[in-house]
C-alpha positions in Angstrom: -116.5 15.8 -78.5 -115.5 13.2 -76.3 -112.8 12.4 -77.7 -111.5 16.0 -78.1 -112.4 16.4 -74.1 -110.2 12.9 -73.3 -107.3 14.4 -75.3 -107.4 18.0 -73.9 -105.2 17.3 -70.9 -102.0 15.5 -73.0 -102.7 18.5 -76.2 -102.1 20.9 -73.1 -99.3 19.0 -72.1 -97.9 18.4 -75.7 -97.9 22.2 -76.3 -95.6 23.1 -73.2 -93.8 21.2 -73.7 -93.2 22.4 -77.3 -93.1 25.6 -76.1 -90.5 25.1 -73.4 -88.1 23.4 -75.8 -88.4 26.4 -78.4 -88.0 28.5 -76.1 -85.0 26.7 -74.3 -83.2 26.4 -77.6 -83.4 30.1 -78.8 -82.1 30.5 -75.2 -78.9 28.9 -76.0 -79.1 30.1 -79.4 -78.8 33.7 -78.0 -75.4 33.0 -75.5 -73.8 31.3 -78.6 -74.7 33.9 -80.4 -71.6 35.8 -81.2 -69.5 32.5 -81.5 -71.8 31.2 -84.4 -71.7 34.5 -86.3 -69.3 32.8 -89.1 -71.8 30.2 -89.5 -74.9 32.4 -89.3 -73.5 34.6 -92.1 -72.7 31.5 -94.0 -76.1 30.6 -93.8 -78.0 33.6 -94.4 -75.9 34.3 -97.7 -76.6 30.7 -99.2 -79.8 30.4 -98.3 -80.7 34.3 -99.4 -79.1 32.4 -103.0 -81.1 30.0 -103.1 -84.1 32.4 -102.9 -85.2 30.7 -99.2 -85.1 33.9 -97.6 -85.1 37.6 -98.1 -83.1 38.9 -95.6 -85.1 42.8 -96.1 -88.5 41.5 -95.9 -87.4 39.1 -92.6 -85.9 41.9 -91.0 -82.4 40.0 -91.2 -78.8 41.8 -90.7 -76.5 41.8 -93.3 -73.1 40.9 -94.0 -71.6 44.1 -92.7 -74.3 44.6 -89.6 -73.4 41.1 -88.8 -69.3 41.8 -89.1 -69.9 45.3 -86.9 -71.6 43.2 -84.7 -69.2 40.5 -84.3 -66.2 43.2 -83.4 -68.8 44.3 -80.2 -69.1 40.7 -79.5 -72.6 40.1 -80.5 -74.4 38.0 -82.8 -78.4 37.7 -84.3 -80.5 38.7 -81.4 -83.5 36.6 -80.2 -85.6 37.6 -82.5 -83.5 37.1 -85.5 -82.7 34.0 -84.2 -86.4 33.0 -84.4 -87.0 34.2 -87.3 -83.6 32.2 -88.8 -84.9 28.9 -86.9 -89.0 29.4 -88.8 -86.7 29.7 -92.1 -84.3 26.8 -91.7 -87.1 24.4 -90.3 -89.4 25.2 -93.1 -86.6 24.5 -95.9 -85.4 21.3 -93.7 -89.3 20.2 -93.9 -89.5 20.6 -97.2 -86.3 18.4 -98.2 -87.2 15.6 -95.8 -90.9 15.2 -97.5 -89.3 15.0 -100.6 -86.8 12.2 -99.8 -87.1 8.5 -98.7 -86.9 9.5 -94.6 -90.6 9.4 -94.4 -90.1 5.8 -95.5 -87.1 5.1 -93.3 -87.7 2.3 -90.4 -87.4 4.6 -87.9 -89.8 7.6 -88.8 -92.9 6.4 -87.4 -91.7 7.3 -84.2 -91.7 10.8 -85.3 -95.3 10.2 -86.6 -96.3 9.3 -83.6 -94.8 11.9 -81.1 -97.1 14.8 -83.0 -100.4 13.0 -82.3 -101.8 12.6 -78.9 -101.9 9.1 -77.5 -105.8 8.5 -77.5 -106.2 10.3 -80.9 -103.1 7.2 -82.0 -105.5 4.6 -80.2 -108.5 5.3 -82.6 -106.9 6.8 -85.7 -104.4 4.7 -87.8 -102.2 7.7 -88.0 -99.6 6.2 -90.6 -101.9 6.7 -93.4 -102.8 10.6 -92.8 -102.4 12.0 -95.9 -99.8 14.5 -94.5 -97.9 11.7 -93.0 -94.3 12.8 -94.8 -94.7 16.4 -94.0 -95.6 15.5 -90.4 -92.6 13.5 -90.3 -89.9 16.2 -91.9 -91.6 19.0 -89.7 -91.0 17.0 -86.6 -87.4 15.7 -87.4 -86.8 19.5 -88.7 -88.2 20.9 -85.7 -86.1 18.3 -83.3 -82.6 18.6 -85.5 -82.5 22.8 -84.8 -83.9 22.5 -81.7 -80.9 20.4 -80.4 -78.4 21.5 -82.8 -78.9 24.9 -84.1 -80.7 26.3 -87.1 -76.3 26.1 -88.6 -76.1 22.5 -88.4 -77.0 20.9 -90.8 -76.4 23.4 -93.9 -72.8 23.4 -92.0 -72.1 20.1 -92.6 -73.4 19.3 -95.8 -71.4 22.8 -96.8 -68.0 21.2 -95.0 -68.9 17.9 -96.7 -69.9 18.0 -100.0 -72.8 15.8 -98.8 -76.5 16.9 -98.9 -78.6 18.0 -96.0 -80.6 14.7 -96.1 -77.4 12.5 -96.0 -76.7 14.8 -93.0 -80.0 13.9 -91.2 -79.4 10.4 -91.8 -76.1 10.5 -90.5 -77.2 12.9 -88.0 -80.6 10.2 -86.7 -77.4 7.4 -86.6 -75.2 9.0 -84.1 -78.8 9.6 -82.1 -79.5 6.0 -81.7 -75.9 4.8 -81.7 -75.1 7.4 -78.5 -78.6 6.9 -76.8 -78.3 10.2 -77.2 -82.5 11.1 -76.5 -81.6 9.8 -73.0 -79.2 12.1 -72.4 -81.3 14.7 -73.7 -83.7 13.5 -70.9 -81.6 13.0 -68.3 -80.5 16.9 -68.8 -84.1 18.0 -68.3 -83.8 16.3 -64.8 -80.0 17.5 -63.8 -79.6 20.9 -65.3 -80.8 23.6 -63.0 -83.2 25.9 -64.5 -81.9 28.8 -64.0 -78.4 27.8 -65.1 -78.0 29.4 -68.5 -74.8 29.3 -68.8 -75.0 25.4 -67.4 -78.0 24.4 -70.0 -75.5 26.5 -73.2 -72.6 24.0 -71.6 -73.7 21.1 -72.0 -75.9 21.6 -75.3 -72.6 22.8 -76.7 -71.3 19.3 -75.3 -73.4 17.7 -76.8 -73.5 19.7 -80.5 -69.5 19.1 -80.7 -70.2 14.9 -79.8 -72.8 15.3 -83.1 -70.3 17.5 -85.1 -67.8 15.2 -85.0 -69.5 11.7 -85.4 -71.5 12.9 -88.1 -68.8 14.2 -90.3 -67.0 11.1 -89.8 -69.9 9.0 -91.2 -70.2 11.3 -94.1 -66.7 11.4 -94.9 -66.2 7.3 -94.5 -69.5 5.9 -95.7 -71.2 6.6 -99.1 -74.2 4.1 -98.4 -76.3 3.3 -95.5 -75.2 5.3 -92.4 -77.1 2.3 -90.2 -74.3 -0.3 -91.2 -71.5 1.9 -89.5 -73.5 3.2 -86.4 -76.1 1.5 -85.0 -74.3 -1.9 -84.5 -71.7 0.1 -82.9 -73.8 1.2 -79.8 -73.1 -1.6 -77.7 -69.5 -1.5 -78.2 -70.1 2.6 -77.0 -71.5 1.4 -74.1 -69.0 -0.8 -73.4 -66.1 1.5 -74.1 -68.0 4.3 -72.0 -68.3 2.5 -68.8 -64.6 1.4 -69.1 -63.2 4.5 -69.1 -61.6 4.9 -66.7 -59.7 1.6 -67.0 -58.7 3.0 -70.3 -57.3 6.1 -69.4 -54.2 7.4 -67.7 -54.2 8.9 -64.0 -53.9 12.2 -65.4 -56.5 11.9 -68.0 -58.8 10.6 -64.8 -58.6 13.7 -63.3 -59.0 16.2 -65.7 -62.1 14.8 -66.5 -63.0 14.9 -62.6 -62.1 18.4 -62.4 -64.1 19.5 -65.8 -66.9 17.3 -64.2 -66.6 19.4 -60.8 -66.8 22.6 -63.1 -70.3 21.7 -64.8 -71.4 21.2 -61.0 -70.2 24.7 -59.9 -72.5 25.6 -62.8 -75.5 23.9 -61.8 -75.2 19.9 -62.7 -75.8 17.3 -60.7 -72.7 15.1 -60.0 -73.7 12.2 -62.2 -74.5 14.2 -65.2 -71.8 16.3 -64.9 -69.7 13.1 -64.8 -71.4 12.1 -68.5 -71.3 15.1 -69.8 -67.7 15.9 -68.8 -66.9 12.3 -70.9 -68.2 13.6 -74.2 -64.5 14.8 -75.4 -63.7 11.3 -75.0 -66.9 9.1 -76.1 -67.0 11.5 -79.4 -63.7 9.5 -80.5 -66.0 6.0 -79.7 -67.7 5.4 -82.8 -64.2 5.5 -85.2 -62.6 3.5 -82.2 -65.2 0.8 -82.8 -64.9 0.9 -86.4 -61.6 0.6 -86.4 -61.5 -2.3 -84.2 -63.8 -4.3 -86.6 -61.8 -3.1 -89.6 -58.0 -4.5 -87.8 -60.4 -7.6 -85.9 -58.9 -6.7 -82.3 -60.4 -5.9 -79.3 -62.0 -2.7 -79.0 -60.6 -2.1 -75.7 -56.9 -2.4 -77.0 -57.9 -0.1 -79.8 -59.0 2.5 -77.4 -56.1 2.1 -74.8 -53.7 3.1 -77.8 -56.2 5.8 -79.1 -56.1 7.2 -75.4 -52.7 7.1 -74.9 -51.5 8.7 -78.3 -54.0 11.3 -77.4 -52.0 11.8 -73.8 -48.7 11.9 -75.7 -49.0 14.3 -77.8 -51.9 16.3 -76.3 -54.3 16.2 -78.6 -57.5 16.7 -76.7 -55.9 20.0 -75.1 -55.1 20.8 -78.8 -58.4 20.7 -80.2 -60.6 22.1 -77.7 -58.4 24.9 -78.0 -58.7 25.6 -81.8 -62.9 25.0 -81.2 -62.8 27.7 -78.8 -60.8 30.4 -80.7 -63.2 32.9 -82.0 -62.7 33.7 -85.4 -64.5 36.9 -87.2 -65.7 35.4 -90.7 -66.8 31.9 -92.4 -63.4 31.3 -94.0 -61.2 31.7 -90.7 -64.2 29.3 -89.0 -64.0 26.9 -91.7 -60.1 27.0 -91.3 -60.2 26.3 -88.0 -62.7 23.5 -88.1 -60.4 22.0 -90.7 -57.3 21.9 -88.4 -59.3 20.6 -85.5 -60.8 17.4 -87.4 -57.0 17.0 -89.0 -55.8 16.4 -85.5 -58.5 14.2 -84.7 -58.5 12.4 -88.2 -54.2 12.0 -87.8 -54.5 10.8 -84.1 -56.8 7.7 -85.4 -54.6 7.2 -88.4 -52.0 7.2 -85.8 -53.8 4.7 -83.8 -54.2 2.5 -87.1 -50.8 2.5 -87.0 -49.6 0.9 -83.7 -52.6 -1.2 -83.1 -52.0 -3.1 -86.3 -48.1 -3.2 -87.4 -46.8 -4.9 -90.2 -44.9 -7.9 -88.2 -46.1 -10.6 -86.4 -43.4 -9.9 -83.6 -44.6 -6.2 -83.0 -48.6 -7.7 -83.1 -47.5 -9.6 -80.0 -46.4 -6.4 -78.1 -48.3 -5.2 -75.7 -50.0 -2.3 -76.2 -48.3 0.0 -73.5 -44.8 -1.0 -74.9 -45.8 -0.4 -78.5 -46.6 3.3 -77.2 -43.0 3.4 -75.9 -41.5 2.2 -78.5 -43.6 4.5 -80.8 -42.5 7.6 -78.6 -38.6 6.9 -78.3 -38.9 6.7 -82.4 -40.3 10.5 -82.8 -39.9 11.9 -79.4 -38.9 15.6 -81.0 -41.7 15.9 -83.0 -44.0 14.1 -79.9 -42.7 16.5 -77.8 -42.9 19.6 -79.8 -47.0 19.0 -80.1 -47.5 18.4 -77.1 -45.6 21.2 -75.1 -47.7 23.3 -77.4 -50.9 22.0 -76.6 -50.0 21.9 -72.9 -48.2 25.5 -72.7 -50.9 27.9 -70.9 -49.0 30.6 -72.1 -50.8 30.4 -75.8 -54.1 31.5 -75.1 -54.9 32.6 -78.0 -54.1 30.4 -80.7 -52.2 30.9 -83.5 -53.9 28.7 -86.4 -50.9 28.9 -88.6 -48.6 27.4 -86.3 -51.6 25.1 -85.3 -51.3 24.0 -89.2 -47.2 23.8 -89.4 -48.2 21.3 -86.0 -50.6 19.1 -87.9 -48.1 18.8 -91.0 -45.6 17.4 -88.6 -48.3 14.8 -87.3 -49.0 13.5 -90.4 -45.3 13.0 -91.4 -45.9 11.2 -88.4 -48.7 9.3 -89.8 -46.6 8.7 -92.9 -43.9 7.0 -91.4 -45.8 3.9 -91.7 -47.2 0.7 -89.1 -44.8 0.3 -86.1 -41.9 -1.6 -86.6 -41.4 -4.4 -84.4 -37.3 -3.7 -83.3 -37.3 -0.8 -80.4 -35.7 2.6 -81.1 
């Protein structure tokens, strides 16, 4: 009884705060909710497959109700959206119990955070006989919370990977990014009752995941830990140099999106970090890259940033994310053409950081650019007017994809040469 009394305080505490994340996430959930409808209907049909769910007996919409919706420009409501999250969390929990995470160095942590610190002081914890289910309903419970109750099934669908190489890949990019401090520091600097500010930057956030995590499934079978992790310093480093890395112009865009997430209810620092995300996504393939070609990271990034400025990429892709599309095949479409881009722009980079000849590896980077420019200025140009022109607001995907042929012919035209144009 004592010790029950002694813990009442923190259990109180612990419960909020549970509470306010839930309902926080559902929150965001809910102003997403027509955008995610492709992935929602992909989600409810495999899973309804699998025998997970029953979509009459949870109350679900279907197909159809979902499509009619979509056309009014609505999505699940909030309580479907709950019911969706209890479903996916519950099937996540379930996988994760059954695979080698519980036993993974870094899931005691997760142990931990569902007990109460005095019942931890007294109770050796890490041999409760539920330990592994404790530990997948936690990660489960964190993963959709943050992510979306889509997530995972999204990428292991887009992948070919399973959901627990997803959550490995997805608890890598955590620790590589620091990412739990940003996720604290957004408690702090978003204003409460900025709804549209909090969907921002948790969308921010979901697209840095999106695309780090699909790059580690695509580029390493084993250990996701030997790609990521050792990478975070070199993040760090990369992040606070940015803007010695950048062009003027790429400066101030970021400065203006950063004054945008203030109008909305950031504070200034945050909505500096936050409004760096587009950028610090491409970090973790810089870095890799730069141990593969053993160069500098810096000089890696400089040509990475300023291929990006030639031909527009950034404008490009956060063009084709924000395109609504009305069913799972058009969304998987356009997520394909989106990573192409991004996946051609480092092959790209491959290409003039590490040249064939000895003379061209001892030309400076900005020069290389140059000389890399003169050589397919039509195509360069063609891209990036494209990807710059304000008139195409809404995008047409299968000009978007005649684009992205033309970069990779780019791609295939081999290592700089080292004689200018």
């Amino acid at each position: 009884d004592e010790l029950l009394a002694a813990m009442t305080d923190e259990v109180g505490d612990m419960v909020l705060r549970d509470s306010r994340e839930q309902a926080a996430a559902l929150g965001i959930a809910a102003h997403h909710a027509h955008g995610q409808v492709p992935k929602h209907r992909r989600l409810l049909t495999d899973l309804e497959g699998a025998g997970t769910i029953d979509r009459a007996l949870s109350a679900l919409p279907s197909d159809g109700e979902l499509a009619e919706r979509a056309g009014e420009g609505a999505g699940l409501t909030v309580p479907e959206l709950a019911v969706l999250r209890n479903h996916v969390i519950r099937d996540l929990q379930s996988h994760i119990t059954d695979s080698t995470i519980p036993a993974a160095p870094w899931a005691p942590e997760l142990l931990e955070r569902y007990f109460p610190r005095r019942l931890r002081e007294v109770v050796p914890v890490a041999k409760h006989p539920f330990r592994d289910s404790i530990i997948g309903l936690m990660l489960a419970n964190e993963v959709v919370n943050k992510l979306g109750s889509a997530f995972v099934h999204t990428m292991a669908a887009d992948t070919g990977r399973s959901a627990i190489d997803v959550l490995g890949a997805y608890v890598s990019v955590k620790q590589a990014y620091a990412v739990p401090e940003l996720w604290d520091a957004a408690e702090a600097a978003v204003d409460p009752s900025s709804q549209v500010g909090a969907a921002v930057v948790a969308a921010a956030i979901s697209r840095l995941f999106s695309r780090t995590v699909r790059w580690l499934l695509e580029n390493n079978l084993r250990g996701f830990d030997t790609l990521a992790t050792p990478h975070r310093e070199t993040i760090r480093e990369l992040t606070a140099e940015l803007g010695s890395l950048s062009s003027a112009d790429r400066n101030e865009r970021r400065r203006q999106a950063a004054e945008r997430l203030q109008d909305l209810g950031l504070k200034p620092g945050f909505a500096r970090r936050i409004a760096m995300l587009p950028e610090t996504g491409s970090m973790l393939e810089i870095a890799g890259l730069a141990r593969a070609v053993e160069l500098p990271a810096t000089e890696v990034a400089r040509a990475y940033f300023g291929l990006a400025d030639r031909l527009g990429v950034g404008s490009l892709v956060t063009r084709i994310l924000d395109t609504p599309v009305p069913d799972p095949s058009r969304d998987r479409a356009r997520t394909s053409v989106a990573n192409g881009f991004q996946d051609a722009l480092m092959a790209l980079t491959d290409g003039v950081i590490a040249p064939l000849s000895e003379e061209a590896r001892r030309t400076p980077v900005p020069e290389r650019l140059r000389r890399w420019e003169g050589a397919h200025g039509e195509t360069v140009a063609r891209v990036r007017d494209y990807a710059v022109d304000d008139d195409h607001h809404e995008t047409d995907l299968a000009r978007i994809t005649t684009l992205l042929r033309q970069v990779r012919t780019l791609v295939r035209s081999g290592p700089l040469s080292a004689d200018p144009p």
